[in-house]
C-alpha positions in Angstrom: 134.1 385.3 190.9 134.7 387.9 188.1 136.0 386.4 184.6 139.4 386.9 184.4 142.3 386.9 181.5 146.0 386.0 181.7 149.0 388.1 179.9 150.5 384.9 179.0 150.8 382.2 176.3 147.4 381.3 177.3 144.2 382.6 178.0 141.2 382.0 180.5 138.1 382.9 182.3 137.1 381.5 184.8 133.4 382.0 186.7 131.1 380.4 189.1 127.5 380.9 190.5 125.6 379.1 193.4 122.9 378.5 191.0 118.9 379.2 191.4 118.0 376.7 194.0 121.2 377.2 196.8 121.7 380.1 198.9 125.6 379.5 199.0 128.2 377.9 196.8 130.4 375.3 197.9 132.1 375.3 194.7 136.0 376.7 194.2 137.8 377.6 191.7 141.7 378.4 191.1 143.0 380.8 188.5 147.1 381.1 188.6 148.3 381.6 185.3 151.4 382.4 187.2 151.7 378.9 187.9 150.2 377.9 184.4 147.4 375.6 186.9 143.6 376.2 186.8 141.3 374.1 188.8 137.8 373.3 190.1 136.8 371.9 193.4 133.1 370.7 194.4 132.8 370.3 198.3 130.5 368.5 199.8 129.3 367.8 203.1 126.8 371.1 203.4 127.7 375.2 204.0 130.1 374.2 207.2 131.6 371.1 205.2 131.8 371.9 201.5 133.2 375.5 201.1 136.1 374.4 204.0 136.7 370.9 201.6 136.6 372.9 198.2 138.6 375.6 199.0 141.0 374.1 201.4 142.0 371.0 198.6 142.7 374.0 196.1 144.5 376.0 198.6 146.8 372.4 199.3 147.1 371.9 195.5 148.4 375.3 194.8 151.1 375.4 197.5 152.4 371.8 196.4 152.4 373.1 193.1 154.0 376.1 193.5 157.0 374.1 196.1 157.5 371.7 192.7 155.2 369.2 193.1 154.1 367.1 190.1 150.5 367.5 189.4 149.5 364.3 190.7 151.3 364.7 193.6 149.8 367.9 195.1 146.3 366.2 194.5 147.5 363.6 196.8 148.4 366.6 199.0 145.2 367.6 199.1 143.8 364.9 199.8 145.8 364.8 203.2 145.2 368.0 203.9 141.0 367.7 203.2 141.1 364.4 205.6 143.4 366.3 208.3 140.8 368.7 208.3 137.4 366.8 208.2 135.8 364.3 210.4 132.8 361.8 210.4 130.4 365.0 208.9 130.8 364.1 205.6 133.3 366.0 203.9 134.4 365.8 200.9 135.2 367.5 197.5 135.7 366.7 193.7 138.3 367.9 191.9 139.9 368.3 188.4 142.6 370.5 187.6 145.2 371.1 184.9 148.7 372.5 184.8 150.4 373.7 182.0 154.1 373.9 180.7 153.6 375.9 177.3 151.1 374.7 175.6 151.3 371.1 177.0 149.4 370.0 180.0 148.5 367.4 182.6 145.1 366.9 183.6 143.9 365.4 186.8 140.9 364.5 188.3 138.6 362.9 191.3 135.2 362.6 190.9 132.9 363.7 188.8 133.9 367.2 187.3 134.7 367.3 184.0 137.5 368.2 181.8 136.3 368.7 178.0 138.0 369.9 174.8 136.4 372.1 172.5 136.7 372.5 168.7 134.9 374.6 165.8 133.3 370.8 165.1 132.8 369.2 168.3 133.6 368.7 172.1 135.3 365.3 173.5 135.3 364.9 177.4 139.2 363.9 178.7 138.4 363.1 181.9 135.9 359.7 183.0 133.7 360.1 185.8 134.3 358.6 189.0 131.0 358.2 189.3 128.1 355.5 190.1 126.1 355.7 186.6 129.4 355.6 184.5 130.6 352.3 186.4 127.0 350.7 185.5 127.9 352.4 181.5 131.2 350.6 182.1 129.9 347.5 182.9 127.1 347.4 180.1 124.6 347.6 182.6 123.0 350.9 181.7 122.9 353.1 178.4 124.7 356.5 178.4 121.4 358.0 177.3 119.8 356.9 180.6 122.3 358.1 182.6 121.3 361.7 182.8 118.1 360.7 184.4 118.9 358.3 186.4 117.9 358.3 190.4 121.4 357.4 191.3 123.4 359.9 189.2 124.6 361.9 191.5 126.7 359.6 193.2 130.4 359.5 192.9 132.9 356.8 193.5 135.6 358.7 194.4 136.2 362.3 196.2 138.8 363.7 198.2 138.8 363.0 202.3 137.2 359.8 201.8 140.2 357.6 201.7 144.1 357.2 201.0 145.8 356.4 199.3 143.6 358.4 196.4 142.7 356.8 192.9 143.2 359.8 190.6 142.7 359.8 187.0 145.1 361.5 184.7 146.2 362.3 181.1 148.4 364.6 179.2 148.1 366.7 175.9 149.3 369.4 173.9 146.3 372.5 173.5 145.9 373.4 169.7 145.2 377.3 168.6 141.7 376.3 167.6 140.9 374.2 170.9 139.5 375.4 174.2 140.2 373.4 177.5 136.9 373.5 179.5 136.8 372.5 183.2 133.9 372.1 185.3 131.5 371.3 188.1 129.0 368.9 187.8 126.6 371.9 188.3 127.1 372.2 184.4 126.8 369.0 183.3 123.5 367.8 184.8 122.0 370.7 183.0 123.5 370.6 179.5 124.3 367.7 177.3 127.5 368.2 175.9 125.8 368.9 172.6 124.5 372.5 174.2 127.8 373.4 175.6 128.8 373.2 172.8 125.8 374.7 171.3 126.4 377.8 173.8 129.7 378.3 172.6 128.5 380.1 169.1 127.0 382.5 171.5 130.4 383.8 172.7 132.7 386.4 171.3 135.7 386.1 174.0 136.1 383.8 177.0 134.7 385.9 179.2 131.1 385.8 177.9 131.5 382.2 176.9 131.8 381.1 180.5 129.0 384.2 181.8 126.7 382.3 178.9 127.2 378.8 180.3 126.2 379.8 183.3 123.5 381.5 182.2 122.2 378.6 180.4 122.9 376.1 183.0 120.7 378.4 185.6 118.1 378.9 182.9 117.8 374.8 182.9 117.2 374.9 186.3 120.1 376.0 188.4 120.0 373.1 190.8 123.7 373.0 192.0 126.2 375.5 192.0 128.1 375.5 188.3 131.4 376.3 187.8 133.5 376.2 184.9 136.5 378.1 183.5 137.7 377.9 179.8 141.8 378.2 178.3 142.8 378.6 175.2 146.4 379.9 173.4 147.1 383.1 173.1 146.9 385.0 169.0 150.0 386.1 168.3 149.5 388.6 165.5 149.4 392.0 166.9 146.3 394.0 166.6 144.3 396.4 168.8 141.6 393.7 169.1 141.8 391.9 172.3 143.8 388.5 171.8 141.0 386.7 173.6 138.5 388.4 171.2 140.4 387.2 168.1 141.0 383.7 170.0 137.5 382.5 170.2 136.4 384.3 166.8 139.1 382.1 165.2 137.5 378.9 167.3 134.0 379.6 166.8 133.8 381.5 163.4 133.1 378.5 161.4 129.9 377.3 164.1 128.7 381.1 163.0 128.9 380.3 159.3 
């Protein structure tokens, strides 16, 4: 998928990869600033599994969203419609996804992709994994700087088509001028520490090569999933003939440069 930019009060790219090691992507991603929604799905289950999980959840999300659906609704729509679809083969998907009114926005998610917000000085993850390692960091039974190595960190919890009714996690905010809402696949994560994204992002002049440079960065770690990961932020409103996603990350990442 090509980066992409919205005419609206906010902005996004949004890009994905299959990574170094796969020879397809069972990743999806969904764009509709339309619908002020953006989201990331994660199949599983292999090629015949994972691409029909990922990309049929996000198909169900959208639709529930766009017929008036709460947020946390349509992920429980998707959910029906993954386990309608799948049987005892293993299919499943992640998911976290966002909708916006304005500038405000509910977050949701399943699994283990992430949902992170990004300043000039730092970057905070919203959403908790669902995940085996962070139960263990939960229950003070392992150290969040073992976690990334750990034999068992690839196992989730939670993930659509695997039960109902579906725990979700959720939470709301409001997106500052100088933030950046950062979703993504797991592909990302287990290859930077959230101290290199954010690293990466004084690398980037607009959204579009922030999210090319992740995913650069991620493959050049070892590209051992697909990664996916799209980035919002609010649109300037000063006219200029600059790009308004040019002079949006500038304004974000300026003071990293300095």
């Amino acid at each position: 998928m090509q980066p992409t930019l919205s005419s609206s009060l906010l902005e996004y790219a949004g890009l994905t990869s299959p990574g170094r090691t796969r020879d397809h992507n069972e990743d999806a991603l969904l764009c509709s600033p339309t619908l002020g929604l953006w989201a990331i799905a994660d199949g599983m289950g292999g090629h015949q599994c994972g691409e029909v999980a990922s990309t049929l959840a996000l198909a169900a999300l959208e639709q529930a969203v766009e017929s008036g659906e709460p947020l946390d609704t349509a992920v429980h729509v998707a959910n029906r419609a993954v386990l309608d679809a799948s049987s005892d083969d293993g299919m499943g998907t992640t998911l976290v996804a966002a909708h916006f009114y304005g500038v405000d926005f509910q977050l949701v998610w399943v699994g283990d992709s992430r949902a992170y917000l990004v300043t000039a000085n730092g970057i905070v993850q919203l959403s908790r994994d669902h995940s085996w390692v962070q139960m263990m960091i939960d229950a003070g039974e392992l150290q969040p700087s073992d976690a990334r190595g750990h034999t068992w960190r690839n196992i989730i919890m939670r993930c659509l088509a695997r039960e109902e009714p579906l725990e979700i996690g959720t939470c709301k905010g409001t997106l500052g001028g100088d933030e950046l809402l950062l979703l993504c696949s797991d592909g990302l994560t287990n290859e930077l520490t959230d101290a290199q994204i954010h690293a990466s992002c004084t690398f980037a002049d607009t959204l579009e090569s922030l999210v090319e440079y992740l995913i650069d960065q991620a493959n050049n770690h070892g590209g051992r999933d697909n990664i996916s990961c799209i980035v919002v932020g609010r649109t300037a409103v000063s006219p200029t003939t600059e790009s308004r996603t040019r002079r949006l990350i500038n304004r974000l990442l300026n003071p990293l440069k300095s």
